[in-house]
C-alpha positions, -999 to +999 in steps of 0.1 A: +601+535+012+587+566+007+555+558+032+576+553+057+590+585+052+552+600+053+531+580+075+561+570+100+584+596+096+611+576+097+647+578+072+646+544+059+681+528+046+673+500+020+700+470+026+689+446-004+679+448-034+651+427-047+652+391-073+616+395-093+585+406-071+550+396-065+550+359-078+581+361-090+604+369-063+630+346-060+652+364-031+676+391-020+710+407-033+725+421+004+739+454-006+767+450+016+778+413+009+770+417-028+764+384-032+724+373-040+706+351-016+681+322-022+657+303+002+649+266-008+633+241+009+592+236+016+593+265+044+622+281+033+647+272+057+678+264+034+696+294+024+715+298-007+742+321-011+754+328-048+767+352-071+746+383-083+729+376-118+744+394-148+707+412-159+708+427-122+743+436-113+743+471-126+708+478-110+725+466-075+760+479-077+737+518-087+715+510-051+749+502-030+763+533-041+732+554-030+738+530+002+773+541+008+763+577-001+737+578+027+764+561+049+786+588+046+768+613+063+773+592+097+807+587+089+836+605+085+856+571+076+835+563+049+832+591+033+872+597+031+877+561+017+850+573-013+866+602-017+901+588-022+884+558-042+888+528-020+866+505-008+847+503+023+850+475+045+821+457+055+827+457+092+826+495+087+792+494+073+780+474+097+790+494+126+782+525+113+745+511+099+743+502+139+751+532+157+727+553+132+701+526+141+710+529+179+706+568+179+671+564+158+686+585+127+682+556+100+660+529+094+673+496+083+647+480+052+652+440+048+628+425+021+610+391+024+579+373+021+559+358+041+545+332+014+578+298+021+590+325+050+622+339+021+644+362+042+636+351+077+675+343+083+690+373+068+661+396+090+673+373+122+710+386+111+699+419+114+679+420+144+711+404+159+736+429+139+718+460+142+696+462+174+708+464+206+716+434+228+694+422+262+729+433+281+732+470+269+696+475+279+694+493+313+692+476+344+657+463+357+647+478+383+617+461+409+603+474+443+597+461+475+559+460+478+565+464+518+594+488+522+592+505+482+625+504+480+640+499+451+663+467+444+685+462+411+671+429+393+700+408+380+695+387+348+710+354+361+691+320+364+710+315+402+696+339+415+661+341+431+628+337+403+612+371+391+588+367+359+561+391+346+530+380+332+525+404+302+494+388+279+474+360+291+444+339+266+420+318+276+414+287+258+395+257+257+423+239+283+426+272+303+440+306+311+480+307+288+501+329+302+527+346+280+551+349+306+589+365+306+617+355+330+639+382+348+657+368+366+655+330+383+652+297+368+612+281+368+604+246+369+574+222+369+557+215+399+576+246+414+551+268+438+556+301+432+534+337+444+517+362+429+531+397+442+499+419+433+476+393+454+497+373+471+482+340+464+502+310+460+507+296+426+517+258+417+532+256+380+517+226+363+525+231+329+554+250+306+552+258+272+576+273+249+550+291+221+564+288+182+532+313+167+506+290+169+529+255+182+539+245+209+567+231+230+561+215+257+594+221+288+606+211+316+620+246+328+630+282+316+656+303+329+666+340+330+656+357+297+632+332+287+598+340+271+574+315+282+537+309+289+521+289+318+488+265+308+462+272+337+474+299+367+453+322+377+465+356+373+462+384+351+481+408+327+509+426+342+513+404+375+551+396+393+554+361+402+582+357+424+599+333+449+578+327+484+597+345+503+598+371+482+580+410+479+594+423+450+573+438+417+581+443+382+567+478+373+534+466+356+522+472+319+514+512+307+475+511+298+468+543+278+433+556+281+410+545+256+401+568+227+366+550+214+335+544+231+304+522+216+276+506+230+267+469+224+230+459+232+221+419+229+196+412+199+182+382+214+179+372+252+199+343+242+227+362+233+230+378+267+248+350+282+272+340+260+281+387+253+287+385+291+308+355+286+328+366+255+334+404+274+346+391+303+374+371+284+381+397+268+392+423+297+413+395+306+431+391+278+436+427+268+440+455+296+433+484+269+394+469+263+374+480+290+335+473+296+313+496+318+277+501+322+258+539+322+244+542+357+216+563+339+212+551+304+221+515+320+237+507+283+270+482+283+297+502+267+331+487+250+360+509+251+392+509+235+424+521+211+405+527+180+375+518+158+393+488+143+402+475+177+368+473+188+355+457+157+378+429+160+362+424+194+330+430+179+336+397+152+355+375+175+321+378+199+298+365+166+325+339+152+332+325+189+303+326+211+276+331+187+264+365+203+247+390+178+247+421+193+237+460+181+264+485+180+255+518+183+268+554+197+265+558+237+231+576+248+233+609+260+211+618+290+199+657+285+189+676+317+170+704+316+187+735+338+182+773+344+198+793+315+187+825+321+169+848+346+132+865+345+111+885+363+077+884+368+048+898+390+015+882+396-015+889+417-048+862+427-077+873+436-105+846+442-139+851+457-161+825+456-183+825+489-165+826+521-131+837+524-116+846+495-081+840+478-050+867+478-013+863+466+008+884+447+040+861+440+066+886+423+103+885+412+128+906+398+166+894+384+186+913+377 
């Protein structure tokens, strides 16, 4: 709690209270409920509601009272009703835990673990309890790549298809494109265009991703997040309907912040670093690869030292390319820095016409 006040800056609001830790967490106590929460099952999935254990209610009923204390400086309500004694609804809590988290003054904490995924449903709960909904968002706006006007973009599956292409992989079947749905229902073997080229795509395959599953569909609608196996496009594209001119405004790349050069070791590895670099700029618009026009080095730019390592492995541990890594060269010039003066005079004689100059300058 406390690093999130420090590093993030943030005013974190702790909703549960925790059953064991480390190896021996067991689950949550929701310090709104008060009731303790259990997951069973091999992955977690059957959730257990039950009373609090004795050796722990006096430890949670202390952290809902700090709870309700930090409440009460959002709300007037709630901090009559302690005042006076009585107690606090929950619906009030939960509607006053929202519209602090909707004007970024508090921080809802859930606890979990990853290990059997404990907590996944009660962090689902809040995601859906706390943040706000796709329909309070504001309205989507997309522009007419021939007249720029700008047209309103209605979340409905009727109407006609507008999807963005936001991250896009390749793998050993093809290019997967992560892909979300505006507006428009998509179908297999539906023929669709790309906005920012204007080439025609055919839609062979859908897939809806589950981390590293997948879910093979016949069709996705408005508000779907999807991918496509094996169009051609690239991050931040608008596919739309054919008749269609419309574009989603495209993805924000910051300017990178890190620069290093990458030489091949070997002159086998020069194939397969070309290979591995130019999957990556697909994937990820933020890596960028140039060359020096004078030092002629190949340089790998990006968001930070740790994202360009990660590059730097997945190039060894997938395409077998050892490469050097090493600051960018510098080219020095020489130039003029300050002025002189100077006077010189030749004389020459050695048979014949002799020699004369007298080449003199004086700066100032």
């Amino acid at each position: 709690m406390q690093a999130l006040r420090d590093k993030l800056n943030l005013n974190p609001l702790l909703l549960q209270y925790p059953i064991g830790s480390e190896q021996t967490f067991e689950g949550v106590i929701d310090l709104i409920e008060m009731t303790a929460h259990y997951f069973a099952g091999e992955n977690g999935e059957k959730q257990l509601i039950l009373p609090i254990p004795l050796n722990l209610r006096e430890q949670a009923q202390e952290a809902r009272e700090k709870l309700l204390d930090r409440l009460s400086m959002f709300s007037d309500t709630i901090m009559e009703k302690l005042l006076e004694g009585e107690a606090v609804p929950q619906a009030l809590i939960w509607e006053t835990i929202r519209k602090a988290t909707l004007s970024l003054q508090l921080t809802p904490v859930l606890m979990g673990s990853a290990f059997k995924n404990k907590g996944v449903q009660n962090l689902l709960d809040g995601i859906s309890r706390y943040l706000p909904s796709p329909n309070e968002r504001e309205v989507v706006q997309a522009i007419d790549s021939q007249t720029q006007a700008s047209v309103t973009v209605n979340c409905h599956p009727d109407n006609p298809l507008l999807a963005l292409a936001f991250k896009i992989t390749d793998e050993d079947t093809g290019q997967l494109t992560y892909t979300r749905l505006y507006s428009g229902t998509l179908c297999i073997g539906d023929t669709v265009k790309n906005s920012r080229t204007g080439k025609r795509v055919r839609i062979g395959r859908l897939v809806r991703m589950h981390a590293n599953h997948r879910q093979e569909i016949t069709e996705a609608t408005a508000g779907d997040i999807i991918a496509l196996m094996g169009i051609d496009c690239a991050s931040g594209d608008t596919l739309c309907d054919l008749g269609s001119n419309l574009c989603l405004e495209g993805i924000v790349v910051p300017e990178p912040v890190v620069t290093l050069s990458i030489i091949p070791k070997h002159q086998d590895d020069v194939a397969c670093m070309s290979k591995a670099l130019h999957r990556f700029t697909r994937e990820d618009p933020t890596f960028r690869v140039t060359v020096d026009p004078e030092s002629n080095q190949t340089l790998i730019s990006g968001m930070g030292e740790l994202h360009l390592a990660i590059y730097i492995e997945r190039m060894k541990r997938e395409y077998k390319a050892e490469v050097d890594v090493g600051a960018p060269a510098v080219a020095y010039r020489e130039t003029i820095s300050q002025g002189a003066s100077f006077d010189y005079k030749l004389k020459k004689q050695a048979g014949g016409a002799g020699q004369y100059a007298r080449p003199c300058h004086w700066s100032n």
